[in-house]
VEXVOMAR-412703 format. One record per atom (N, C-alpha, C, O): x, z, y; residue in one letter. Coordinates in steps of 0.2 Angstrom, whole numbers, padded with zeros to 4 digits, always signed. Atoms other than C-alpha are relative to their C-alpha. Layout:
N
XZYa;...
***
This chain:
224
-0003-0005+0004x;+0014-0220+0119x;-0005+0004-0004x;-0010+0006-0002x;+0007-0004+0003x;+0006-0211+0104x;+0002+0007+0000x;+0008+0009+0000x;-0002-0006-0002x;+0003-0193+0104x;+0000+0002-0011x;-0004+0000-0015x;-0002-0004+0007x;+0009-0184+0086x;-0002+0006-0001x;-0002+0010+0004x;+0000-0008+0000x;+0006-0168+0078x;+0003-0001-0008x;+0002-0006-0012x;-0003+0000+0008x;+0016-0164+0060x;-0001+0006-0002x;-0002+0011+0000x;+0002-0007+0005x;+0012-0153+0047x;+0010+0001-0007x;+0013-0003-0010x;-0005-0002+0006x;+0026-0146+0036x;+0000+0006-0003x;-0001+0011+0001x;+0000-0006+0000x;+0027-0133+0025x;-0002+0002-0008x;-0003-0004-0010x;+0000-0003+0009x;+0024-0124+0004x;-0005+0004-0001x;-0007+0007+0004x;+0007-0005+0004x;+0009-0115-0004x;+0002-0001-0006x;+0003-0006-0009x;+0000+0000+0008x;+0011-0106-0019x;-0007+0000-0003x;-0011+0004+0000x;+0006-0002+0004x;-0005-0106-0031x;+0001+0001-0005x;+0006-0001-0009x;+0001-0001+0010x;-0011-0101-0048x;-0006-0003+0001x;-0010+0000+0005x;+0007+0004+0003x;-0025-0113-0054x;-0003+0004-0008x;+0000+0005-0013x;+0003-0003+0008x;-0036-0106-0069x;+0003-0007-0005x;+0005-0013-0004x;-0001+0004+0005x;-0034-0112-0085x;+0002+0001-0007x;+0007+0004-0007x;-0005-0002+0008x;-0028-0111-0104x;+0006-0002-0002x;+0009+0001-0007x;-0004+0005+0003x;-0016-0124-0105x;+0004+0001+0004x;+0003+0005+0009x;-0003+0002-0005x;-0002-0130-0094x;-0002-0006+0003x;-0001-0008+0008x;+0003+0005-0001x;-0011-0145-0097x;-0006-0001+0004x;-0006-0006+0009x;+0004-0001-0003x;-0028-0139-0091x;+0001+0001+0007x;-0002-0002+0011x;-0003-0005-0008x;-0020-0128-0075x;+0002-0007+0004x;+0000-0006+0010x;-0003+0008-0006x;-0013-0147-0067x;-0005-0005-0001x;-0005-0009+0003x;+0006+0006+0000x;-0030-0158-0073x;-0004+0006+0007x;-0006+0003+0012x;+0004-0004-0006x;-0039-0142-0061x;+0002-0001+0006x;-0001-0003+0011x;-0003+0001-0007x;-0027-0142-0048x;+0000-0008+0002x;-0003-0010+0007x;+0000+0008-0003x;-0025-0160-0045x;-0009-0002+0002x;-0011-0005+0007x;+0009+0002-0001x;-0046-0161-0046x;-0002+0005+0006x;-0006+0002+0010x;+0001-0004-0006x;-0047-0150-0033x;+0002-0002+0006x;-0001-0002+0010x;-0004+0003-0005x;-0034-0157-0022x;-0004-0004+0002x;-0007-0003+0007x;+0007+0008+0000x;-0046-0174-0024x;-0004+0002+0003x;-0005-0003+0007x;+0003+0000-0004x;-0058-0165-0017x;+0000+0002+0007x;-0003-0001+0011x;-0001-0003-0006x;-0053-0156-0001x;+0003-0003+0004x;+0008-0007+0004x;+0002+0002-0005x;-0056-0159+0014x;+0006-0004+0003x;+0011-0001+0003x;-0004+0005-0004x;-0044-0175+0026x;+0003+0006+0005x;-0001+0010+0008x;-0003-0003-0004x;-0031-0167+0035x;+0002-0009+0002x;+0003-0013-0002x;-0001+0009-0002x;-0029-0186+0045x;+0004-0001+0004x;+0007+0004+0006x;-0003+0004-0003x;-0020-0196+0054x;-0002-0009+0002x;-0004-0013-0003x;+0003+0008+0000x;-0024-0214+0062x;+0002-0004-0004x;-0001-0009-0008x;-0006+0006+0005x;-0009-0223+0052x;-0003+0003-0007x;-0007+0001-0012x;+0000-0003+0008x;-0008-0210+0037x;-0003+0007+0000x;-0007+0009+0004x;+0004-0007+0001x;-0014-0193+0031x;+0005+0005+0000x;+0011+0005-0001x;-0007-0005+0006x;-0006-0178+0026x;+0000+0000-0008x;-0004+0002-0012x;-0003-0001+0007x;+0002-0178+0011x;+0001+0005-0005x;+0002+0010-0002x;+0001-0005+0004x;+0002-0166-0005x;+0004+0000-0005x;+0000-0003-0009x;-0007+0000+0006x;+0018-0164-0019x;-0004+0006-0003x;-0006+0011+0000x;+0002-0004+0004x;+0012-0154-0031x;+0010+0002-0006x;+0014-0001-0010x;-0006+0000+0004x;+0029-0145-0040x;-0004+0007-0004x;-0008+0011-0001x;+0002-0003+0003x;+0026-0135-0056x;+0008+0007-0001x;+0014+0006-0002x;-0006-0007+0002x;+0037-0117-0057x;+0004-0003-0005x;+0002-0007-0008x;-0006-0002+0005x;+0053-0116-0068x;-0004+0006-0006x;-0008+0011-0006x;+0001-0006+0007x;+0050-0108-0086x;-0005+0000+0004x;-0007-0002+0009x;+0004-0001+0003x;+0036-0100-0091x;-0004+0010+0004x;+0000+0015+0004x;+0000-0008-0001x;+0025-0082-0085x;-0004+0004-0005x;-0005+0010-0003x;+0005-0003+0003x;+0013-0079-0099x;+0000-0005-0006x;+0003-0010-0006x;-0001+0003+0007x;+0012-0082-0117x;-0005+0002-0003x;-0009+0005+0000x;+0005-0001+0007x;+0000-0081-0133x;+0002-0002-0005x;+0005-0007-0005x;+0002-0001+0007x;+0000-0079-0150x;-0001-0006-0003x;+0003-0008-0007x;+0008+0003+0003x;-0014-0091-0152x;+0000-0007+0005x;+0002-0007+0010x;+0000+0004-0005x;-0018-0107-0145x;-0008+0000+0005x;-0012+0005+0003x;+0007+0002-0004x;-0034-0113-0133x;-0005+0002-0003x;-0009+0003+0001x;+0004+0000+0005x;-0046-0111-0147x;+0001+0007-0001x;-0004+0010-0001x;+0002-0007+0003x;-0041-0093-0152x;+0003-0001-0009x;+0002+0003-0013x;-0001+0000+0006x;-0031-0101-0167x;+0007+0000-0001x;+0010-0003+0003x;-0004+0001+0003x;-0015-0100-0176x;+0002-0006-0004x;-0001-0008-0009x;+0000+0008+0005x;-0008-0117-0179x;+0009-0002+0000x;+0013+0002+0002x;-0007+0000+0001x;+0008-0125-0183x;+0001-0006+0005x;+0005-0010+0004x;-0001+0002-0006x;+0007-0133-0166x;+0003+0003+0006x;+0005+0000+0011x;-0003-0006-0003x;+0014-0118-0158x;+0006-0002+0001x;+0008-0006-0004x;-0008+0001+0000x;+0032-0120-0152x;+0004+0007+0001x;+0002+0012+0005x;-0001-0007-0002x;+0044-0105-0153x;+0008+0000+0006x;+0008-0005+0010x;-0005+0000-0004x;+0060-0102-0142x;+0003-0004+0001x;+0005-0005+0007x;-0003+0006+0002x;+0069-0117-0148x;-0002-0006+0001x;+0001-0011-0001x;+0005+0006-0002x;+0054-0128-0143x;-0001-0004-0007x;-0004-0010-0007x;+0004+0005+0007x;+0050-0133-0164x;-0008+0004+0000x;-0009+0010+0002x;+0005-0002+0006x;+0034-0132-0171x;+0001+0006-0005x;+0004+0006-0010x;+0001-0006+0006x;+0031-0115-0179x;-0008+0004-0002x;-0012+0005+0003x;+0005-0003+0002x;+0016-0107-0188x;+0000+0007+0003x;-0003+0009+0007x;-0001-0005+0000x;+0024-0092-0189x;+0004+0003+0006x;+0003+0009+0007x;-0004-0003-0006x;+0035-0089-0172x;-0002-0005+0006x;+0002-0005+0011x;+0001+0004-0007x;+0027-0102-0160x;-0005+0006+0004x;-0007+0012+0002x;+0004-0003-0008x;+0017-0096-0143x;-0001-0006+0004x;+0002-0010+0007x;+0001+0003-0009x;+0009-0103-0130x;+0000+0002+0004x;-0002+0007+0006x;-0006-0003-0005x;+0019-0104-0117x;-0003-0004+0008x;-0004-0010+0008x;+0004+0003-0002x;+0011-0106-0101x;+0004+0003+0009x;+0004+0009+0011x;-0002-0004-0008x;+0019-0105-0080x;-0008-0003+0004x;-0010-0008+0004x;+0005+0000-0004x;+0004-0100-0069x;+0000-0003+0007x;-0004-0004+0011x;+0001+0004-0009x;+0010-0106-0052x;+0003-0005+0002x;+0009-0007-0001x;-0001+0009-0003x;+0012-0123-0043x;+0002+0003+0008x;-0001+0007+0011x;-0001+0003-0006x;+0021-0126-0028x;-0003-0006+0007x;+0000-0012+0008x;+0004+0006-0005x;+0012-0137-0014x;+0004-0001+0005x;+0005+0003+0009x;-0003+0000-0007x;+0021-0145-0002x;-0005-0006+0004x;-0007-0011+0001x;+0004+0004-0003x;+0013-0152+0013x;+0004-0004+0005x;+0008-0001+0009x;-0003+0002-0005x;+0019-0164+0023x;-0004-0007+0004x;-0007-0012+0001x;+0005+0006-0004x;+0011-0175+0037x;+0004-0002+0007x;+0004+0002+0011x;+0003+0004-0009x;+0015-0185+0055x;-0004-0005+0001x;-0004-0011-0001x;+0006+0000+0000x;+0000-0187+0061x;-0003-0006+0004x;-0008-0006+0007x;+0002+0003-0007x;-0003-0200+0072x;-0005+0000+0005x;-0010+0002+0003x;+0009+0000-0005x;-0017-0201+0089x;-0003+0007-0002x;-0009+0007-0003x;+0002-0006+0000x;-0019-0182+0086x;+0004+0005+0003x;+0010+0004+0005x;-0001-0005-0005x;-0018-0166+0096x;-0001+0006-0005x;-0005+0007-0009x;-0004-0007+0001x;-0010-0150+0092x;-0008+0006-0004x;-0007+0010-0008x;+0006-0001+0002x;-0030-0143+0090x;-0001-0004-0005x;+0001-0002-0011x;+0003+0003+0004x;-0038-0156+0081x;+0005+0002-0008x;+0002+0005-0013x;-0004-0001+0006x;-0024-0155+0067x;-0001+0007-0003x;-0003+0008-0008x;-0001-0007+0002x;-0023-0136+0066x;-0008+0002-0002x;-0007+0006-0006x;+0008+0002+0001x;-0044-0137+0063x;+0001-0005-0005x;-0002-0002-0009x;+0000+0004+0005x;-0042-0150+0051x;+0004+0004-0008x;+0002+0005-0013x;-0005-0005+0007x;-0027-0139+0041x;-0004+0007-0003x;-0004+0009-0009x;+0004-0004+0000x;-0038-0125+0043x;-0005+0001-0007x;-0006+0006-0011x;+0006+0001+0006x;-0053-0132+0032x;+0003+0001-0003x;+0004+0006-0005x;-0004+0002+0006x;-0042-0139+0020x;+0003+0007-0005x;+0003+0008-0011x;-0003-0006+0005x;-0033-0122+0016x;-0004+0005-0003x;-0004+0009-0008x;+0003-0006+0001x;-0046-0112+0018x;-0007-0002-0008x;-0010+0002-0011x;+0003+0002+0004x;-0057-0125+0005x;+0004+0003-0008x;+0001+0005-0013x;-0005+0000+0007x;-0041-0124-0007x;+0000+0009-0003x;+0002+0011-0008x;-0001-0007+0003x;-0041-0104-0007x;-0007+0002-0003x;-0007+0006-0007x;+0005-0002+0004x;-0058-0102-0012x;-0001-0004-0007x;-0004-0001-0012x;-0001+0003+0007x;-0056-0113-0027x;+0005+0002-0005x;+0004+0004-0011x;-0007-0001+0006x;-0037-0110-0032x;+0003+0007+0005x;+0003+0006+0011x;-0004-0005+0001x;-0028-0092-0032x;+0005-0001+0006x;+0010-0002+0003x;-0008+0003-0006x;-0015-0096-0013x;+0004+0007-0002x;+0001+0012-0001x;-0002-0006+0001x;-0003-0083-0019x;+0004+0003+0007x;+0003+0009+0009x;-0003-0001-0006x;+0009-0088-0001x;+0000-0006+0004x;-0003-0011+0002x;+0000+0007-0007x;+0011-0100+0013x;+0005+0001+0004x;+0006+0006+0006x;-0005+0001-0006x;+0024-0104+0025x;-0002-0009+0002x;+0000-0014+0000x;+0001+0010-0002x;+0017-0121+0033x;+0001+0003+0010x;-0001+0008+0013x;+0000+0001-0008x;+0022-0126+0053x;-0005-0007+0003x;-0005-0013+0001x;+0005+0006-0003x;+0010-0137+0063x;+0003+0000+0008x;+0003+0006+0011x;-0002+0001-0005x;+0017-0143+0079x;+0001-0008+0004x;+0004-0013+0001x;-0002+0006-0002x;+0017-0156+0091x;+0005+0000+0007x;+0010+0004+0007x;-0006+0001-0005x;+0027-0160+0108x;+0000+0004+0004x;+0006+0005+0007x;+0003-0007-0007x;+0019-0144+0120x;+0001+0006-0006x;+0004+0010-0004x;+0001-0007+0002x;+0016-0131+0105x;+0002+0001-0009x;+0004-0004-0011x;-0002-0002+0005x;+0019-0125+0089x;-0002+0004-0003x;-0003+0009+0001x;+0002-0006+0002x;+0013-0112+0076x;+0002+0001-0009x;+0001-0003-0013x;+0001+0001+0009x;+0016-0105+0056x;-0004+0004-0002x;-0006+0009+0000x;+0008-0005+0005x;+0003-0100+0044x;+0005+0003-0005x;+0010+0000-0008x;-0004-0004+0007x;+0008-0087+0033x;-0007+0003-0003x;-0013+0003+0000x;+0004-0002+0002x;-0002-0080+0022x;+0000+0010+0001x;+0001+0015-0004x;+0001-0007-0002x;-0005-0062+0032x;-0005+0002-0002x;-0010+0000-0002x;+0008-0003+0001x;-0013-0049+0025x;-0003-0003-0006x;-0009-0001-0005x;+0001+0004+0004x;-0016-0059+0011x;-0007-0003+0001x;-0012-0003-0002x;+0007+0003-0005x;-0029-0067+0021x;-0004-0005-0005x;-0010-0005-0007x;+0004+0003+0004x;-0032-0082+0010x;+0001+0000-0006x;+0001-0006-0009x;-0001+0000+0006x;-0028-0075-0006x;-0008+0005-0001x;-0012+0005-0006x;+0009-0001+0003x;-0046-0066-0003x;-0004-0002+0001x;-0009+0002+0001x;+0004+0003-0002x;-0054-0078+0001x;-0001-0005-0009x;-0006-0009-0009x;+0001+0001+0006x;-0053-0083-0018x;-0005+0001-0005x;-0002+0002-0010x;+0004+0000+0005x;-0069-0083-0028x;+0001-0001-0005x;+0001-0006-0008x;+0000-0002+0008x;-0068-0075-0045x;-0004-0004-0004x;-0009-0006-0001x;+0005+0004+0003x;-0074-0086-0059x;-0005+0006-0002x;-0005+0011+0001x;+0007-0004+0001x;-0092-0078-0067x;+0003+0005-0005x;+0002+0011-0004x;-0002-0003+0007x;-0083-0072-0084x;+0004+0006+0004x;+0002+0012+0003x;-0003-0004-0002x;-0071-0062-0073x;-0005+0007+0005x;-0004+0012+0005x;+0006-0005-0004x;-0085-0052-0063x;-0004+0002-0006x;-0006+0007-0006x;+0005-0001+0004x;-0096-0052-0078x;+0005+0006-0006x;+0002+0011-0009x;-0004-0005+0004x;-0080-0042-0088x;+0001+0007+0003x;+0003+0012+0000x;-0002-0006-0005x;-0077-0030-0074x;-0006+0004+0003x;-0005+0010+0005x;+0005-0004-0003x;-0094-0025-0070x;-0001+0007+0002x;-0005+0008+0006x;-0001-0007+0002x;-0090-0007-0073x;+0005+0002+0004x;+0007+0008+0005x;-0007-0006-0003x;-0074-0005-0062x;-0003-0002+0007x;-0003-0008+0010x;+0002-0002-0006x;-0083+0002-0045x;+0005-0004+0007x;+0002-0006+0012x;-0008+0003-0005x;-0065-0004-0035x;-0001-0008+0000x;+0000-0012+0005x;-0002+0007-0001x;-0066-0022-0040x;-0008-0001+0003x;-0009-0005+0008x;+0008+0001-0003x;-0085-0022-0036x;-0001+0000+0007x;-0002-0005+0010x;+0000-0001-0006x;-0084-0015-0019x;+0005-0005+0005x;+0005-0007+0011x;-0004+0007-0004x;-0070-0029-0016x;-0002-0007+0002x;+0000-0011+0006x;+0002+0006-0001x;-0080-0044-0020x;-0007+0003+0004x;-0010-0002+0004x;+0006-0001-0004x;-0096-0036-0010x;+0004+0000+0008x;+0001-0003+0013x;-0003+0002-0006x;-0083-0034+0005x;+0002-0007+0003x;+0001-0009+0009x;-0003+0007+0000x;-0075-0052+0004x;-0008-0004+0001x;-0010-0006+0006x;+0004+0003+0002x;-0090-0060-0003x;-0006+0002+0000x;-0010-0001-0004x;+0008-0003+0000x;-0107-0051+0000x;-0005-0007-0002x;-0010-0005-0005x;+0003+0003+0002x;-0114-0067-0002x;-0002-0003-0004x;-0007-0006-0003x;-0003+0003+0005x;-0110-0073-0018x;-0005+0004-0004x;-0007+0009-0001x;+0002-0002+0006x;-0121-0068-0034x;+0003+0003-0003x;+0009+0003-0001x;-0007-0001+0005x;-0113-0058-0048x;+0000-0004-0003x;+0004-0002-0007x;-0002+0003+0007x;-0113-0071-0060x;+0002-0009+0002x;+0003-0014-0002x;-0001+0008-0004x;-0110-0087-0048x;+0008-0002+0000x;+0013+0001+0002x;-0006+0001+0004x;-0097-0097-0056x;+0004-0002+0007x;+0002-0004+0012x;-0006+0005-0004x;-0080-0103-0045x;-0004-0007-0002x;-0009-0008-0005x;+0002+0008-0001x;-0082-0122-0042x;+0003-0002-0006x;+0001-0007-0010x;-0006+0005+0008x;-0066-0125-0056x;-0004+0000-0007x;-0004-0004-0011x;+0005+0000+0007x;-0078-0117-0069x;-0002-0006-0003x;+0000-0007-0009x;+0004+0008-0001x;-0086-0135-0067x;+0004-0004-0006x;+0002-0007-0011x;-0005+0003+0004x;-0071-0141-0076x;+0002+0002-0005x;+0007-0001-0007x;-0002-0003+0006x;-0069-0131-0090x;-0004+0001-0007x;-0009+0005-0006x;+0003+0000+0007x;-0076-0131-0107x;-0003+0005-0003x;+0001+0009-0003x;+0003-0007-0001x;-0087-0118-0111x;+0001+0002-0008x;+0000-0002-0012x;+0001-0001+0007x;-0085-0107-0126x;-0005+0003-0003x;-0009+0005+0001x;+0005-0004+0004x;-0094-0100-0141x;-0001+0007+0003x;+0004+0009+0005x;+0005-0007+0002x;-0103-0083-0140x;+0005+0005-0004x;+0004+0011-0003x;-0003-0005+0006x;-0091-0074-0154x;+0008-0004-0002x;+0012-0001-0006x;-0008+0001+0000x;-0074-0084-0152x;+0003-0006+0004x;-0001-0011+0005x;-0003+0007-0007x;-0064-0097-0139x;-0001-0005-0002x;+0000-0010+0001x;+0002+0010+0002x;-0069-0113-0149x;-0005-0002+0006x;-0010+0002+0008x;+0004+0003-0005x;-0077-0123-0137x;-0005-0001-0005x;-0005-0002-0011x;+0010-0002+0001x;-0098-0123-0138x;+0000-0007-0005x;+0000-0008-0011x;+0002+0008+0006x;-0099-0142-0145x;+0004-0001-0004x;+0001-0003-0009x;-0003-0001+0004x;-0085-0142-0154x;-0003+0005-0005x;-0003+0003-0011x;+0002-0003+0009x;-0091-0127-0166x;-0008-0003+0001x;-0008-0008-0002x;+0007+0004+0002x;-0110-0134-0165x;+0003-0008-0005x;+0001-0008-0010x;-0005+0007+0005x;-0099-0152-0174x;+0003+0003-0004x;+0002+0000-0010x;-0002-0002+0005x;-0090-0141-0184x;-0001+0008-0005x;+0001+0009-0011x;+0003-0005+0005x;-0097-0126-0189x;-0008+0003+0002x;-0011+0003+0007x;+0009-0002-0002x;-0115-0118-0193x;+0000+0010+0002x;+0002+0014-0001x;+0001-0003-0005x;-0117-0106-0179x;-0008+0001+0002x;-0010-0002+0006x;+0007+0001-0005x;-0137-0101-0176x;+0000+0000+0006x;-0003-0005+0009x;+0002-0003-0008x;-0136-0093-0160x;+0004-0006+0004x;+0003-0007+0010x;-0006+0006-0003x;-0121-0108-0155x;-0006-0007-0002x;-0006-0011+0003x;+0003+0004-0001x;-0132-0120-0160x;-0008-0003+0003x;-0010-0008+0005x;+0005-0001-0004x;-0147-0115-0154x;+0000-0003+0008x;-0004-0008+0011x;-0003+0003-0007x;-0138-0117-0137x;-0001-0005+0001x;-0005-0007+0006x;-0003+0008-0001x;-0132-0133-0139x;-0007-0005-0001x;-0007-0011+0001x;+0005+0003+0001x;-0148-0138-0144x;-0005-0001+0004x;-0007-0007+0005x;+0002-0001-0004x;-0156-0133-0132x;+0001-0005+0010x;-0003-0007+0014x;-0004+0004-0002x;-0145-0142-0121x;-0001-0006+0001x;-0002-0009+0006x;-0001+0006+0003x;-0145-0158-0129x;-0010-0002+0004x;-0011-0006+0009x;+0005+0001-0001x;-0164-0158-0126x;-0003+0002+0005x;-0009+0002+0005x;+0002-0001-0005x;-0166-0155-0109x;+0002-0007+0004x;+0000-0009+0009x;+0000+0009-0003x;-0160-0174-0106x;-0004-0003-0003x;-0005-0009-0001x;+0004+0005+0002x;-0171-0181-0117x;-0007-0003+0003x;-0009-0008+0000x;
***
């Protein structure tokens, strides 16, 4: 006879990002990475659900511009009344039976795994149950335990420098951490100009930029 353990259970997150596009290329890259919650036959499993509507809007799109790719209430293209329209949180549902595993080993497995996933991406909440045929238990996200375990990206600490409160919160959590030491998702994201959200190679290809080209220059020449 085999011994079982199952995971069931929701984590809400917010992944960085500009887009709705971006925010689910980070989340799934991530997911990819983190760590085996296992099973002899199969794994735990990962559904990724994206919120209802929308929680944040702009103007402007990714770049910082006004285009007639915007869409407005009625979901046309508008110049003049679109917005980028954008929901920041995802649903995760987890679900595993586990095979040839014990009630320890699995809950140590789930463990890494969430605790990898909150240092990357935003866990807003959690209600997951892990149990097998003697015991049982649910993680909740107390105390927002692994919402601070969240590493601020560099831009976010390098804009806040000056408020004393958020200082003293990432030196409590994170003493370890640099001030200017990027999140991991950073990795994934397109670095902008110096003077407006156009991404870096993009304006060095399209417009003349000293200090932006300089950069890139600099850059390009360090693989040669």
């Amino acid at each position: 006879m085999s011994w079982w353990t199952y995971v069931h259970g929701t984590i809400v997150v917010s992944p960085m990002g500009r887009t709705q596009a971006e925010k689910r290329y980070i989340l799934d890259t991530v997911l990819e990475h983190l760590p085996v919650v296992s099973g002899s036959e199969r794994d735990m499993n990962v559904y990724v659900i994206q919120k209802e509507g929308t929680d944040s809007s702009c103007s402007c799109d990714e770049f910082g511009r006004v285009t007639n790719n915007l869409r407005d209430s009625s979901g046309d293209r508008s110049r003049k009344r679109g917005w980028l329209r954008v929901q920041s949180e995802y649903i995760l549902v987890v679900d595993g039976s586990l095979r040839d595993r014990e009630f320890e080993q699995t809950y140590k497995e789930f463990q890494k795994w969430i605790c990898r996933l909150a240092k990357r991406i935003s866990v807003e909440d959690v209600f997951v149950e892990i149990k097998d045929y003697e015991q049982s238990t649910i993680i909740r996200n107390n105390n927002d335990c692994y919402g601070n375990m969240h590493e601020n990206p560099s831009w976010y600490r390098t804009e806040n420098h000056n408020n004393w409160k958020l200082n003293k919160k990432l030196e409590k959590y994170h003493p370890e951490i640099e001030f200017n030491e990027p999140n991991w998702c950073e990795y994934l994201m397109w670095e902008r100009m110096d003077n407006c959200d156009y991404p870096r190679l993009l304006g060095y290809k399209y417009f003349y930029d000293e200090l932006n080209d300089k950069k890139v220059e600099e850059w390009i020449n360090k693989g040669e």
